[in-house]
N, C-alpha and C positions, 0 to 999 in steps of 0.2 A: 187412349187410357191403357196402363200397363196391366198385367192380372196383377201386380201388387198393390195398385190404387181400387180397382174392381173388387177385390177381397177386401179391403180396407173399408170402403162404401157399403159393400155386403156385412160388414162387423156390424159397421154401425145400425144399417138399417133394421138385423137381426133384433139386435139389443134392446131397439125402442119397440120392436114386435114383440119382445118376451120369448124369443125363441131358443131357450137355453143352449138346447143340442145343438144346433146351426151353429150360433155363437162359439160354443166350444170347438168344434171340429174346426171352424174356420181361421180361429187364433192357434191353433196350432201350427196350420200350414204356412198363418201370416208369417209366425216365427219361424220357418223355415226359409220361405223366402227372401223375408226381413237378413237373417243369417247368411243366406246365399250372396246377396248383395253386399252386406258388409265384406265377406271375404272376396270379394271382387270377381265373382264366375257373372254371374248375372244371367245365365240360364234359368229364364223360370220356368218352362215347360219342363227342363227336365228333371228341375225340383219336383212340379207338382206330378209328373212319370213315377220318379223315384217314392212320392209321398202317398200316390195311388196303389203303386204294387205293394208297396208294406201293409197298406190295410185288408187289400187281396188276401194276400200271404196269412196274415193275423186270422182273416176270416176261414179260409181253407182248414188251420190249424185246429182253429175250436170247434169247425164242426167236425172234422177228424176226431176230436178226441171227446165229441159226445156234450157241447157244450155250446147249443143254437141261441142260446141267451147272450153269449157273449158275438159271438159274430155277425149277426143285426146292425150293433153300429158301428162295425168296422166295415161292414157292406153299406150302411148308410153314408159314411164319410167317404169312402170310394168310390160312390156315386157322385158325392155332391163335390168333390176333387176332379171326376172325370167332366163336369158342365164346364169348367174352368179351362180345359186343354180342346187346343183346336181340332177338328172335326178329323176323324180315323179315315186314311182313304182307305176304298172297298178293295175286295181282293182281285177284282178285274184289273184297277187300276194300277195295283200294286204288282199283279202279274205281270204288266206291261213296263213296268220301271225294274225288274227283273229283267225280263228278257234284255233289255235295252243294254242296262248293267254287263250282262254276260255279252252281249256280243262288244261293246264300249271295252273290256276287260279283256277279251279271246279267251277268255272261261274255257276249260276241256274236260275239266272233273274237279271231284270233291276239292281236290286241293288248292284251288283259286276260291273256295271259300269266303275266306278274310277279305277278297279284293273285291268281290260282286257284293257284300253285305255292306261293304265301306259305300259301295257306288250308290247304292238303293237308300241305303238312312241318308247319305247328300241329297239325294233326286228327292229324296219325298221330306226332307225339311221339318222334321220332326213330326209328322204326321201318319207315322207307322210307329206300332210295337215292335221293338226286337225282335220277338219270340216270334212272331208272323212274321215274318219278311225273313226270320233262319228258317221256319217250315218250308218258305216259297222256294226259296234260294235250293233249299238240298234237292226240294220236289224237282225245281227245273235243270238242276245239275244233275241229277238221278237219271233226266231224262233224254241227257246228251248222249 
C-alpha cells in the first residue's frame, strides 16, 4: 500500500471518527501528494519531507514572534506528516554512510562537499534529513 492510499484510508477513517483536525491536516497533504502524482514526479516521501518542514518552519515562525496559539497545529500536522515518512536512520548509522561516502568520493576538504552529500542522500534512500547528513558531512570533512 502507497502512503497515498494509507492517507486516503486514514481520511476516511478520520471522518467517521469525528476527527476534525486529523481530517484537515490530512486532506491537505492528500492534495499535495494527489498534485505530485498528477505532475508525474511521484516522490512521495519527498512531498511529505517538503510538507513536514513547512509546518516546522510555520511553527518556529509563530513561536518567534510570540504566538504559541498558532504553532500547536502546525507542530501537530508535523508530527502526524512525520508517522507517514519512513523511519530517520540514527547518527551512528548515518556516520558510517559518511565515512563510506568520503572514502567512495577521495573527499580531501570542504570542497568535495556537493559529491559526499550526493553519496549519503543515495546510500541512505530517503531516510536522512538534509540538514543532518550537511552537519555530518562538514563534521567529518572538518576532520580530515
Amino acid at each position: 500500500m502507497s502512503i497515498l492510499e494509507r492517507i486516503q484510508a486514514d481520511v476516511t477513517a478520520a471522518r467517521k471518527a469525528g476527527d476534525k483536525q486529523r481530517v484537515g491536516a490530512l486532506q491537505l497533504v492528500l492534495s499535495e501528494l494527489q498534485k505530485d502524482a498528477k505532475e508525474g514526479k511521484g516522490d512521495e516521501v519527498a512531498v511529505l519531507r517538503r510538507e513536514r518542514k513547512r509546518r516546522e518552519e510555520s511553527a518556529d515562525t509563530y513561536e518567534q514572534n510570540d504566538r504559541p496559539e498558532l504553532a500547536v497545529p502546525e507542530r501537530y500536522e508535523a508530527g502526524l506528516i512525520a508517522a507517514y515518512l519512513p523511519q530517520e536512520l540514527g547518527d551512528d548509522e548515518l556516520r558510517v554512510l559518511v565515512g563510506d561516502a568520503i572514502a567512495e568520493t577521495g573527499a580531501t576538504s570542504q570542497k568535495d562537499m556537493g559529491r559526499v552529500m550526493q553519496a549519503v542522500i543515495a546510500a541512505a534512500g530517503g531516510r536522512a534529513d538534509g540538514k543532518r547528513v550537511s552537519g555530518l558531512v562538514k563534521e567529518a570533512l572538518a576532520a580530515l
